[in-house]
C-alpha positions in Angstrom: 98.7 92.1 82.4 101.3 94.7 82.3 104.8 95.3 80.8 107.3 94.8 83.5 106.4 92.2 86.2 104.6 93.2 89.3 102.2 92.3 92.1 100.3 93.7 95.2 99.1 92.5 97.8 97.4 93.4 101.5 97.9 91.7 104.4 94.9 92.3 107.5 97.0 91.6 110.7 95.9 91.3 114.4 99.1 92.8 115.5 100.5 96.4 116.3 102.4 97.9 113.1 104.9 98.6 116.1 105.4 94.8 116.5 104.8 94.0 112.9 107.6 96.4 112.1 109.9 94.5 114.6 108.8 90.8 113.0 110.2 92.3 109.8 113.6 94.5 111.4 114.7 91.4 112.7 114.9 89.3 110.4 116.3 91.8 108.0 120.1 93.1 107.3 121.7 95.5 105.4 123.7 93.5 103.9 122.7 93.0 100.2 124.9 89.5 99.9 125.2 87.0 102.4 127.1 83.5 102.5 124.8 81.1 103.9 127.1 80.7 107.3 127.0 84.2 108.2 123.8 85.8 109.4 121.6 82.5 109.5 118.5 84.5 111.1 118.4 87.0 108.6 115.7 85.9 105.7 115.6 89.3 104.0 117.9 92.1 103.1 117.1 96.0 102.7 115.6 98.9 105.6 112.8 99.0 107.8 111.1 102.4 108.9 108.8 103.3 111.5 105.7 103.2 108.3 107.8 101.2 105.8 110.2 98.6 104.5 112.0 98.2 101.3 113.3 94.7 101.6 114.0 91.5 99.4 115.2 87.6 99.9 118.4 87.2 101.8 120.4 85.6 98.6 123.8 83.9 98.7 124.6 84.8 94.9 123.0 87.6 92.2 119.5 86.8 91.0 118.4 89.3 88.7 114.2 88.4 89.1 114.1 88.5 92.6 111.2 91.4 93.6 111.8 94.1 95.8 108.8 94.2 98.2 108.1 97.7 99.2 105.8 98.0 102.0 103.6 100.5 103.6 102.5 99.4 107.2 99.0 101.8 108.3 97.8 101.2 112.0 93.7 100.4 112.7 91.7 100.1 115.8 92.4 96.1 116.0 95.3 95.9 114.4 97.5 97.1 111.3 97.2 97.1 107.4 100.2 96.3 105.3 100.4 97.3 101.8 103.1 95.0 99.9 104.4 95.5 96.3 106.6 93.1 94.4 108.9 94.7 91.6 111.2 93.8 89.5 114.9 95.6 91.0 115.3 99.3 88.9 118.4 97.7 87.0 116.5 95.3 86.1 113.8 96.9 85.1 116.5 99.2 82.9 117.5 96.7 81.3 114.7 94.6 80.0 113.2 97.9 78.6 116.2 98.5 77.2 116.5 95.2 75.5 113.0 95.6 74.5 113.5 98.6 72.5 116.2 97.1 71.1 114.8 94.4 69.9 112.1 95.8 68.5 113.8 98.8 66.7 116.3 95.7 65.0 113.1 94.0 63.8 111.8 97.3 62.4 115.2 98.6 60.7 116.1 95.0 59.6 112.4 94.5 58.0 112.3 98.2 56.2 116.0 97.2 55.1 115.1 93.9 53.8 111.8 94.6 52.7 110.2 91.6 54.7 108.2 90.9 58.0 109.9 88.3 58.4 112.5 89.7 60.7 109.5 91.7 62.2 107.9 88.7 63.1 111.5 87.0 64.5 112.0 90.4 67.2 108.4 89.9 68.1 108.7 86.7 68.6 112.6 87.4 70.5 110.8 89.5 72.3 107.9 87.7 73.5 110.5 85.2 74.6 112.2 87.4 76.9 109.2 88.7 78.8 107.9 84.9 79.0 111.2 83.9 80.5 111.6 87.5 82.6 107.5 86.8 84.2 107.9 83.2 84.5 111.5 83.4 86.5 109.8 86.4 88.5 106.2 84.3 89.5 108.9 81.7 91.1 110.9 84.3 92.7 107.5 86.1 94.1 106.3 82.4 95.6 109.1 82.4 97.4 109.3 85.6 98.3 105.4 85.6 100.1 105.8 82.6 101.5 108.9 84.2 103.4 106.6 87.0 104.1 103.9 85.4 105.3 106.0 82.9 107.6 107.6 86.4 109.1 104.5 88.6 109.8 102.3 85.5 111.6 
């Protein structure tokens, strides 16, 4: 288990990358907010390349779990690999570290100052909160997410 939720994943298709690639373009916009009237075939929003995509779910209002799928599409002899990775959005990320730290420096000062691990033990336990709530919000985000996937590359 790591620090900041994330996930890989490989998907073996029969298909070109070429068409593989165009599955994924067009159902994707560059629009990073959407109203659910306006752009009903669009599932996901970010960039497709010719090797790549950096794209995540089409969402009507801010949802700060939500991973950002960065792929890498490689071509075989029957058919393409492609490399996904589910991450938490650099903000995001920014700020749950940044929260982190703070936490814990508040339950170090606060327990030196106080001469008790009490407050230690409180920021851990503040802390372990916060990544429970931050991995659990992201696992339902990232079901979602896949199954979208998945419905969009076969």
């Amino acid at each position: 288990m790591t620090f900041l939720p994330n996930h890989y994943e490989t998907f073996v298709l029969t298909q070109s990358s070429l068409e593989t690639i165009q599955k994924i373009h067009k159902v994707t916009t560059s629009k990073v907010l959407l109203l659910n009237q306006e752009g009903a075939q669009y599932r996901f929003s970010g960039w497709v390349r010719e090797n790549g995509f950096r794209i995540s779910l089409k969402i009507s209002r801010p949802n700060n779990y939500i991973p950002l799928v960065i792929g890498r599409i490689e071509t075989t002899s029957s058919g393409c690999l492609v490399f996904a990775t589910y991450k938490l959005f650099p903000v995001t990320k920014m700020f749950l570290i940044f929260w982190s730290l703070f936490i814990t420096m508040a339950g170090v000062l606060t327990s030196y100052q106080y001469q008790s691990l009490v407050y230690l033990a409180v920021a851990f336990l503040i802390l372990l909160t916060v990544h429970w709530i931050t991995w659990s919000n992201f696992k339902i985000q990232l079901k979602l997410t896949r199954q979208t996937l998945l419905e969009v590359l076969t």
